[in-house]
KOLROLO-358910 format. One record per residue (C-alpha): x, y, z. Coordinates in steps of 0.2 Angstrom, whole numbers, plus 2048, in hexadecimal, padded with zeros to 3 digits. Layout:
# residues N
XYZ/...
# end
This chain:
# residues 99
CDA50B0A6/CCF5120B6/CBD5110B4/CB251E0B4/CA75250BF/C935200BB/C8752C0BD/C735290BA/C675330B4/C585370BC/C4F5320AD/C5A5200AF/C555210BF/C4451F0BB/C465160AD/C4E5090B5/C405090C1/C355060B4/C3D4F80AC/C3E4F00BC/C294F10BE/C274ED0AC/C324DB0B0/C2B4D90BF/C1A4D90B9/C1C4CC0AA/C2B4BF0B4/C334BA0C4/C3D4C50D1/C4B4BB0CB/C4B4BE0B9/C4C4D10C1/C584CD0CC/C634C40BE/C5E4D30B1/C664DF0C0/C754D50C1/C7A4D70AF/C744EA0AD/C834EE0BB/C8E4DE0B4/C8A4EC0A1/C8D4FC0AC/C9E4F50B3/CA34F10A0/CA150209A/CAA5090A9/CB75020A5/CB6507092/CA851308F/CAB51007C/CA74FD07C/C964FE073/C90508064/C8B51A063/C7751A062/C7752C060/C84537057/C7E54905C/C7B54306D/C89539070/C7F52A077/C84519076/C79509077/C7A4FA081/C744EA07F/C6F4E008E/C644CF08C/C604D107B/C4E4DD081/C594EA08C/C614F9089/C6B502090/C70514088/C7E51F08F/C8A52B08B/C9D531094/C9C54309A/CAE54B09F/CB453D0A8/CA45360AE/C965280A5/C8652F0A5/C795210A6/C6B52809A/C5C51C099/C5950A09C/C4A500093/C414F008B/C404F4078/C2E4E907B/C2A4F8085/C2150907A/C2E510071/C2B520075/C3451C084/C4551F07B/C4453307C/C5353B084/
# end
């Protein structure tokens, strides 16, 4: 099985960015640097087989990714690419998980 070509967002992008200040802002550059380890570590994993977590979203297709308990990751396989679709805290304002 070949992996799959990642693509993200530009609401990943930012959301990602986000995330990063939100952590920054409470803990230690290394509890970001370890959170950013296994956020690709979860990105490699779905690659590999986009179908490994659980559908989130019928209608759109998205799938959710649990990383660290507070993170996640939601993305879906477009063609023969993964789409990245948003990345957050679930102790961060819900209304952050529009698509």
């Amino acid at each position: 099985m070949s992996n799959k070509k990642i693509i993200w967002s530009p609401k990943a992008v930012n959301s990602l960015e986000q995330l990063i200040d939100f952590i920054e802002h409470k803990w230690t550059k290394k509890v970001v640097d370890n959170l950013l380890n296994e956020i690709e570590e979860a990105i490699e994993l779905i690659a590999q087989n986009s179908k490994i977590h659980p559908l989130y979203s019928h209608k759109k297709q998205m799938r959710k990714c649990v990383i660290k308990r507070k993170t996640l990751l939601f993305y879906r396989e477009k063609s023969n690419k993964i789409e990245i679709v948003l990345l957050i805290d679930s102790r961060q304002n819900p209304k952050k998980y529009s698509f």
